[in-house]
DRENTILO-222529 format. One record per residue (C-alpha): residue in one letter; x, y, z. Coordinates in nm, 3 decimals. Each point is the difference from the previous one (the first is absolute). Example, Ala and Ser with C-alpha at 12.3 -4.5 7.8 and 13.67 -1.06 7.14 Angstrom:
<pts>
<pt type="A" u="1.230" v="-0.450" w="0.780"/>
<pt type="S" u="0.137" v="0.344" w="-0.066"/>
</pts>
This chain:
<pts>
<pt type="X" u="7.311" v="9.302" w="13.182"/>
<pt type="X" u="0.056" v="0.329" w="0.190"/>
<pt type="X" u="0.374" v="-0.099" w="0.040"/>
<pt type="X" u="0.011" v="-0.062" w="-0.344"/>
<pt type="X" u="-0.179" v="0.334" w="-0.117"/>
<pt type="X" u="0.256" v="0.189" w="0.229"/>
<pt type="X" u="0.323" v="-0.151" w="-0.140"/>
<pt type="X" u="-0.152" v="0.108" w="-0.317"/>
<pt type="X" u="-0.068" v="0.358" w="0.104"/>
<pt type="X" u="0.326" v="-0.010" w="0.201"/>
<pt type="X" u="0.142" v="-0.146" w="-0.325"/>
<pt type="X" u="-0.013" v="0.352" w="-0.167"/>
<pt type="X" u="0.166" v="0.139" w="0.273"/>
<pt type="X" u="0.282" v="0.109" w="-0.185"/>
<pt type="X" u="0.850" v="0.593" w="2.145"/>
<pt type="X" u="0.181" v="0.054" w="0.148"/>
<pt type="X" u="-0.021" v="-0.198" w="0.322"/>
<pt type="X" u="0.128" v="0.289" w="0.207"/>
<pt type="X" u="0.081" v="-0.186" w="0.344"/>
<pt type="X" u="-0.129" v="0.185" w="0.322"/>
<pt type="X" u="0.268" v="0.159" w="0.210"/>
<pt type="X" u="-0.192" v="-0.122" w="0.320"/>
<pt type="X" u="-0.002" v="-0.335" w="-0.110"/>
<pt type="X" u="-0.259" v="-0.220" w="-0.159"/>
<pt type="X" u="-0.312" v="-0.051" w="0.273"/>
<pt type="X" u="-0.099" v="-0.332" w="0.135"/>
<pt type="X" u="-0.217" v="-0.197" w="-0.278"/>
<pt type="X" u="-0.359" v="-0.090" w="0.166"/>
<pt type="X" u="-0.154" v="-0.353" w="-0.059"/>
<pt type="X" u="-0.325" v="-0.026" w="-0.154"/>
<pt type="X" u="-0.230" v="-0.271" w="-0.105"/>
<pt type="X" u="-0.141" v="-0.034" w="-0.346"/>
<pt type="X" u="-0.348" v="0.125" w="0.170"/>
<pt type="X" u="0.133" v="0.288" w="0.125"/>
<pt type="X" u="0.213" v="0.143" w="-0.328"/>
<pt type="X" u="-0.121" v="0.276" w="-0.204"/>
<pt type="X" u="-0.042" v="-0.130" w="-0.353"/>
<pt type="X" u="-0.133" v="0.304" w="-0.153"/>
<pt type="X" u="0.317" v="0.216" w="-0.017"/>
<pt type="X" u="0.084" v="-0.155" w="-0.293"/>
<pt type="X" u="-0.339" v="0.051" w="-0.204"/>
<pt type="X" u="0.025" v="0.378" w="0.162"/>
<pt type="X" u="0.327" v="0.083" w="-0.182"/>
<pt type="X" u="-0.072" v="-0.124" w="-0.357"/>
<pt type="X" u="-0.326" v="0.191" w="0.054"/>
<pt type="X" u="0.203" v="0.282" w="0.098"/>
<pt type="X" u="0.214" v="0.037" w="-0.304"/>
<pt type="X" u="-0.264" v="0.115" w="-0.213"/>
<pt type="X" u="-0.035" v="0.335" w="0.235"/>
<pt type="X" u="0.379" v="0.098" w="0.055"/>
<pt type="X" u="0.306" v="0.111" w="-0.205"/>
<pt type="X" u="0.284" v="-0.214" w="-0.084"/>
<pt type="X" u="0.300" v="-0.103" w="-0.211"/>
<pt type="X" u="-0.027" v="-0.330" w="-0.071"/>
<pt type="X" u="0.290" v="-0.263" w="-0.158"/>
<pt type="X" u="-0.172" v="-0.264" w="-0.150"/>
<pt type="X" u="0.303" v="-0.332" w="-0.117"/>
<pt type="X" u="-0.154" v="-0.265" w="-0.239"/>
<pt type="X" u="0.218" v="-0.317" w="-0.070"/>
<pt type="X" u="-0.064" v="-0.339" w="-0.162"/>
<pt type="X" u="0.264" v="-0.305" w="0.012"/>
<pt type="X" u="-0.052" v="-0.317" w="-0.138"/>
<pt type="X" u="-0.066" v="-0.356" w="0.168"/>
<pt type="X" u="0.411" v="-0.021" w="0.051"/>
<pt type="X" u="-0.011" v="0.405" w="0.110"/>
<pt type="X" u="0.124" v="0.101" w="-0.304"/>
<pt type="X" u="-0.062" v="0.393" w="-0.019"/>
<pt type="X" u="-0.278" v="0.017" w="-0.338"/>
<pt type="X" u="-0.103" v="0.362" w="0.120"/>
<pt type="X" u="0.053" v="0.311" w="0.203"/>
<pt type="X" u="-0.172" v="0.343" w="0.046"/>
<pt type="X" u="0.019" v="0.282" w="0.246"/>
<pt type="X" u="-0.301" v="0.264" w="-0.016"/>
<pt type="X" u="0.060" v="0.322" w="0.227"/>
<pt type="X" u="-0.351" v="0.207" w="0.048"/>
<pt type="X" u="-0.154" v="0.263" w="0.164"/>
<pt type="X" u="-0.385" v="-0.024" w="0.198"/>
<pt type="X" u="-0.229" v="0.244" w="0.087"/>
<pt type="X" u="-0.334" v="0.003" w="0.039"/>
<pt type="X" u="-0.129" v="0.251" w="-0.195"/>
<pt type="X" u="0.254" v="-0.098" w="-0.302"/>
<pt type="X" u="0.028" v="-0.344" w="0.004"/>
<pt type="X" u="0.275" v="-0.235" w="-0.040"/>
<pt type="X" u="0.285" v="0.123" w="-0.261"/>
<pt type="X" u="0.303" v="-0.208" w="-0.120"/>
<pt type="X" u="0.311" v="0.201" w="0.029"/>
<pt type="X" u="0.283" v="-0.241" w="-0.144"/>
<pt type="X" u="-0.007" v="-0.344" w="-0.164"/>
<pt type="X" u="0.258" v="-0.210" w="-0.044"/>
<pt type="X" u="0.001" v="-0.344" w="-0.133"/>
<pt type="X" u="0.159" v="-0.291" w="-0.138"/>
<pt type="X" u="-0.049" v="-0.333" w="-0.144"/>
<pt type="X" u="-0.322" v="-0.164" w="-0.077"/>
<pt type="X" u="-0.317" v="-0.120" w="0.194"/>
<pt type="X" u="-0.217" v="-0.291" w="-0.061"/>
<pt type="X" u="-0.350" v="-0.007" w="-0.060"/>
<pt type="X" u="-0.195" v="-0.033" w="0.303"/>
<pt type="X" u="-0.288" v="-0.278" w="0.040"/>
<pt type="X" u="-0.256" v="0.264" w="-0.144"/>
<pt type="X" u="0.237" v="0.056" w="-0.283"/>
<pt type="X" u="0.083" v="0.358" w="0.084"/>
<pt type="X" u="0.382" v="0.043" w="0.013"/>
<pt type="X" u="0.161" v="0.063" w="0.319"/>
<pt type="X" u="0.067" v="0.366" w="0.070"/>
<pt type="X" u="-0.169" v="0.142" w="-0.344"/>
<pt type="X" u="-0.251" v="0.260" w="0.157"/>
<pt type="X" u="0.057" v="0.380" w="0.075"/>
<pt type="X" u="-0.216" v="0.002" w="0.298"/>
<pt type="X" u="0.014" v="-0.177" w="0.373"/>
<pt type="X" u="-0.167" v="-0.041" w="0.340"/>
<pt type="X" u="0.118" v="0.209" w="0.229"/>
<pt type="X" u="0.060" v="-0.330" w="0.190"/>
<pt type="X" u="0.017" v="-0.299" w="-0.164"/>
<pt type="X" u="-0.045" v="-0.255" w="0.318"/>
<pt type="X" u="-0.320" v="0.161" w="0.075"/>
<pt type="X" u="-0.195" v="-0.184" w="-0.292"/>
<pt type="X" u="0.167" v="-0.351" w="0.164"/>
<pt type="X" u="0.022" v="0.081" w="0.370"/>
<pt type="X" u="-0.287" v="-0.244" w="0.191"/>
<pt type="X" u="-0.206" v="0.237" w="0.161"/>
<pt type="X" u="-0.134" v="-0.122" w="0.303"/>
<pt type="X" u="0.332" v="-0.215" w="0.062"/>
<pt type="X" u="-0.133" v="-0.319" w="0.011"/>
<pt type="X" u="0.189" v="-0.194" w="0.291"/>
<pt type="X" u="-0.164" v="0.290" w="0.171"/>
<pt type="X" u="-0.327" v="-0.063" w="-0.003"/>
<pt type="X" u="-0.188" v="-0.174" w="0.306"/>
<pt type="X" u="-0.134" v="-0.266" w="-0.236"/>
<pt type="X" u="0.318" v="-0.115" w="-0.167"/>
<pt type="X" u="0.287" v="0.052" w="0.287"/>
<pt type="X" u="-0.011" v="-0.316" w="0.083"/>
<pt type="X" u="0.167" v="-0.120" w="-0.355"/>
<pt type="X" u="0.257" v="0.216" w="0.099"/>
<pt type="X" u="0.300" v="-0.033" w="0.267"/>
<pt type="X" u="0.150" v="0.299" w="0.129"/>
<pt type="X" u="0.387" v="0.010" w="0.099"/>
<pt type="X" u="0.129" v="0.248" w="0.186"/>
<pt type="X" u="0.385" v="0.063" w="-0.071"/>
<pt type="X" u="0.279" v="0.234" w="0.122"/>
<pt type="X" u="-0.049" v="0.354" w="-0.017"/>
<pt type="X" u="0.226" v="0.201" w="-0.281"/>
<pt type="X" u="0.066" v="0.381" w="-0.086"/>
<pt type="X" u="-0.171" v="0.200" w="-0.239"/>
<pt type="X" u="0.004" v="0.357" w="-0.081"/>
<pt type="X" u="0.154" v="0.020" w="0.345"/>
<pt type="X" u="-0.215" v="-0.143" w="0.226"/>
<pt type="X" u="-0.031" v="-0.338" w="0.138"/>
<pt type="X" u="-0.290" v="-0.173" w="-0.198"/>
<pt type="X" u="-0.190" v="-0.367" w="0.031"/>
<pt type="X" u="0.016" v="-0.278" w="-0.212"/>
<pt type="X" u="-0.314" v="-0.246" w="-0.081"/>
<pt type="X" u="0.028" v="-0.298" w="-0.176"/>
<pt type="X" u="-0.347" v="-0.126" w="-0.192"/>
<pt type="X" u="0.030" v="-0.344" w="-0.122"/>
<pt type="X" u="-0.280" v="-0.268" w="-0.131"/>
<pt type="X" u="-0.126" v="-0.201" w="0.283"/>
<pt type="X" u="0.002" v="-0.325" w="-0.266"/>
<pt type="X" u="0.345" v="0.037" w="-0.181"/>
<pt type="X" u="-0.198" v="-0.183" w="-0.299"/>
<pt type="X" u="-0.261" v="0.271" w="0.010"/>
<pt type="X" u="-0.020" v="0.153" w="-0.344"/>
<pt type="X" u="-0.187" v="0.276" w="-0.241"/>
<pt type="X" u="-0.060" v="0.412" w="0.049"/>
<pt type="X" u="-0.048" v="-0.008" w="0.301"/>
<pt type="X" u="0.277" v="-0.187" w="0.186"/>
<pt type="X" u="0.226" v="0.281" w="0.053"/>
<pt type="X" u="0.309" v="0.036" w="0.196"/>
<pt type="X" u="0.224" v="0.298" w="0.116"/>
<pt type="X" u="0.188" v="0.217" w="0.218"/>
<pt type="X" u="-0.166" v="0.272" w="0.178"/>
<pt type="X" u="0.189" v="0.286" w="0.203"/>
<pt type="X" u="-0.138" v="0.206" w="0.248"/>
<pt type="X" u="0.026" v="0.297" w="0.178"/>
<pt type="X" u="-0.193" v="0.015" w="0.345"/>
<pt type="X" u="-0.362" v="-0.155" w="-0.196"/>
<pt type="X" u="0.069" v="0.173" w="-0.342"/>
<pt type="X" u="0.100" v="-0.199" w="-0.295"/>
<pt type="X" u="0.301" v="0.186" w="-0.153"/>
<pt type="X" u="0.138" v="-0.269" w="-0.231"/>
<pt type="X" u="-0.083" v="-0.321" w="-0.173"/>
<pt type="X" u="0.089" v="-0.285" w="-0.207"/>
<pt type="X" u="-0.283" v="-0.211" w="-0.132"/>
<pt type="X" u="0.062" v="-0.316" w="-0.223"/>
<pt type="X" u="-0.229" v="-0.261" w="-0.177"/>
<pt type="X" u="-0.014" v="-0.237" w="-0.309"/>
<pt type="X" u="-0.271" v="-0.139" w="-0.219"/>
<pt type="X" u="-0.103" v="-0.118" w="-0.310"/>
<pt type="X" u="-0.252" v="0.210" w="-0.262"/>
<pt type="X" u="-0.135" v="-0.057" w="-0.321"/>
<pt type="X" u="0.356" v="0.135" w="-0.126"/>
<pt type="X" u="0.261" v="-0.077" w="0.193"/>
<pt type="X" u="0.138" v="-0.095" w="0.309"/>
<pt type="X" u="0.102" v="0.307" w="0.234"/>
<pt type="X" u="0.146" v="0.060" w="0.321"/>
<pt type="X" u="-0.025" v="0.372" w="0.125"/>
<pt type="X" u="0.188" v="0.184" w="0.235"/>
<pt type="X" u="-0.083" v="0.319" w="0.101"/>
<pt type="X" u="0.177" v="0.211" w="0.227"/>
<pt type="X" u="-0.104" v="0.332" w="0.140"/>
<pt type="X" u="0.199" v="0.303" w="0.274"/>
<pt type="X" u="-0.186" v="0.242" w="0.146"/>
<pt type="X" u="0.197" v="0.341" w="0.181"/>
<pt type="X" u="-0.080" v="-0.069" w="0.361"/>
<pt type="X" u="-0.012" v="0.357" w="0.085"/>
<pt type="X" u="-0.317" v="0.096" w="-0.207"/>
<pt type="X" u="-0.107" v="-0.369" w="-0.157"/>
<pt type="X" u="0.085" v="0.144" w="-0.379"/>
<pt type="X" u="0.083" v="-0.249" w="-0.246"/>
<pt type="X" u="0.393" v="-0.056" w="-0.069"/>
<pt type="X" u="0.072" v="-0.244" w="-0.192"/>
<pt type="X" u="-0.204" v="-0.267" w="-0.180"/>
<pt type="X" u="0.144" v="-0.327" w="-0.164"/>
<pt type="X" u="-0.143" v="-0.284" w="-0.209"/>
<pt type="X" u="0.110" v="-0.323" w="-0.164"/>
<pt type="X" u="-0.202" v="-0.208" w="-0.187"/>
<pt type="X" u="0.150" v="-0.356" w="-0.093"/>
<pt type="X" u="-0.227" v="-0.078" w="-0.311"/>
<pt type="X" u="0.020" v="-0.301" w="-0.214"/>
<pt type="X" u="-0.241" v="0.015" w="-0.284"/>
<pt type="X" u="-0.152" v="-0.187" w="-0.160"/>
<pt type="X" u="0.167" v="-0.101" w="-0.345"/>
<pt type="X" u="0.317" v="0.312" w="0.068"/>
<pt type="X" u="0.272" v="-0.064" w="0.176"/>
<pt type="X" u="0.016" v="0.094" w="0.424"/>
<pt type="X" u="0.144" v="0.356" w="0.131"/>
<pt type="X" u="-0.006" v="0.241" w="0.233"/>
<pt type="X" u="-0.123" v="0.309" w="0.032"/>
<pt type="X" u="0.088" v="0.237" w="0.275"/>
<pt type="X" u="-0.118" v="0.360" w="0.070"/>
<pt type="X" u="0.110" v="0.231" w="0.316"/>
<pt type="X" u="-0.141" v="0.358" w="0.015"/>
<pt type="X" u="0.204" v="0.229" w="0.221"/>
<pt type="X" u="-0.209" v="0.308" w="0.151"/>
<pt type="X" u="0.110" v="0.323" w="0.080"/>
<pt type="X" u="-0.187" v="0.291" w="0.215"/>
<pt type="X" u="0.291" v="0.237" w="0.086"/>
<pt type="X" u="0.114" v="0.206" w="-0.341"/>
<pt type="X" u="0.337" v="0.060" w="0.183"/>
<pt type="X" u="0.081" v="-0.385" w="0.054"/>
<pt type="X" u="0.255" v="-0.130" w="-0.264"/>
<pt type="X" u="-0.070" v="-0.274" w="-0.206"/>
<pt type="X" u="0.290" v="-0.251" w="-0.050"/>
<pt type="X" u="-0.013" v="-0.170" w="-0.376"/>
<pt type="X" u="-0.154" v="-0.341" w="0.064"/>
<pt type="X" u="0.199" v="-0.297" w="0.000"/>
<pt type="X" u="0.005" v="-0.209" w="-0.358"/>
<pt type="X" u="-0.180" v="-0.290" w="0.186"/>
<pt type="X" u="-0.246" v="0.036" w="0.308"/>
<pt type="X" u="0.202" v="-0.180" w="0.249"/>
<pt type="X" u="-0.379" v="-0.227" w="0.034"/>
<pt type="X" u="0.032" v="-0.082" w="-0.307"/>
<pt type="X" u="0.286" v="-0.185" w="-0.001"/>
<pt type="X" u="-0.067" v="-0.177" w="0.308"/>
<pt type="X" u="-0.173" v="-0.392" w="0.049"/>
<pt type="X" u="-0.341" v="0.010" w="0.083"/>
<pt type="X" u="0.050" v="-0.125" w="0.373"/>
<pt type="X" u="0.261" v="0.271" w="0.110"/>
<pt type="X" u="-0.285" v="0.276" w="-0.083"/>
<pt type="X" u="-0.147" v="0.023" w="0.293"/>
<pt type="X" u="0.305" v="0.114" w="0.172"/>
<pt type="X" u="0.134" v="0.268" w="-0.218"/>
<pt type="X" u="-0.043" v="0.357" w="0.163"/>
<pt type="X" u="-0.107" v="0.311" w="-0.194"/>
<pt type="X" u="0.359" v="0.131" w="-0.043"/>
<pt type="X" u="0.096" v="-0.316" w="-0.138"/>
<pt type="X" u="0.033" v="0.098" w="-0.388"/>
</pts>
């Protein structure tokens, strides 16, 4: 039911990677005991207490990807003012979510929208339940300049299935988690969902970046579609803001080839 609740609330919804001229450092390996879950809790926490510009893209295909809606919100945060919507554009029409409120039909927002779905602790991180979890390590890759790590989390039963078998990327600098893709599927009450959620932090002072969700939903009685959000997060008034793209380049993509996309890929 939470899931549920939150694609209804996110229902009303309506970076340069600058590369170092000394060259990228030398990723370090770590272990999934020895990673530093928290930075990600830290920086939706921190939102609330700094000053942004925020771009906030809502789109909604159909079961063949058919484009049924699209809107772009630009804002403004700070904390003693609140959140204010700048610009609104949209077009096309959204379908009623599985709490019947129509997608994209409220005035107001979380600041981040992941932070009512993220799984906080991780669970393939806990002492208790790391054993239902493998733990790949893969080739290291460049982000925001600098030579990060790459974790695989898979199921340790491929069958294994509900809210808790998750699976995902995870990319590290030195023990901090910077980045992360997390991915799972199950069946409610409503509908049958899969969930990917995908979140960047700025390595240099662990501030959000950018957030992404897509939520596969098939209701019950309506027909399937998909619903993907990405928030884009500004801290430096002097950084130019290029108009976003008509599609979120993870929107268009096939489920499996998330994992591998890379911040800049829009």
């Amino acid at each position: 039911m939470r899931s549920l609740y939150w694609v209804g609330f996110l229902c009303v919804l309506s970076l340069a990677c600058r590369p170092s001229a000394s060259g990228p450092p030398v990723a370090v390996r770590v272990s999934a005991a020895e990673l530093d879950a928290t930075t990600i809790p830290q920086a939706l926490e921190q939102l609330a207490r700094d000053t942004f510009r925020l771009t906030r893209t809502l789109v909604v295909l159909d079961s063949s990807g058919r484009l049924l809606g699209r809107e772009v919100r630009r804002g403004f945060y700070r904390p003693d003012s609140g959140l204010q919507w700048l610009q609104i554009d949209r077009i096309g029409s959204f379908p009623a979510g599985p709490l019947d409120h129509e997608v994209g039909s409220a005035d107001r927002a979380p600041l981040a929208a992941v932070q009512a779905l993220w799984p906080d602790p991780l669970p393939f991180l806990q002492p208790r339940q790391r054993n239902a979890y493998r733990f790949q390590s893969l080739s290291d890759t460049v982000l925001f300049g600098r030579m990060v790590a790459r974790l695989h989390v898979r199921p340790a039963d491929p069958e294994r299935t509900g809210p808790e078998a998750f699976q995902g990327m995870l990319y590290l600098d030195a023990r901090r988690l910077i980045g992360a893709v997390l991915q799972e599927t199950h069946a409610t009450l409503f509908s049958t969902e899969r969930r990917f959620l995908r979140v960047w932090l700025r390595p240099d002072d662990g501030r959000l970046l950018r957030e992404q969700i897509l939520l596969e939903l098939d209701p019950l009685g309506r027909p399937p579609y998909r619903f993907c959000l990405e928030t884009l997060y500004m801290y430096d008034p002097q950084t130019s803001i290029d108009p976003p793209p008509h599609l979120p380049a993870f929107c268009r993509h096939a489920p499996e080839d998330l994992m591998a996309l890379k911040p800049d890929d829009r």
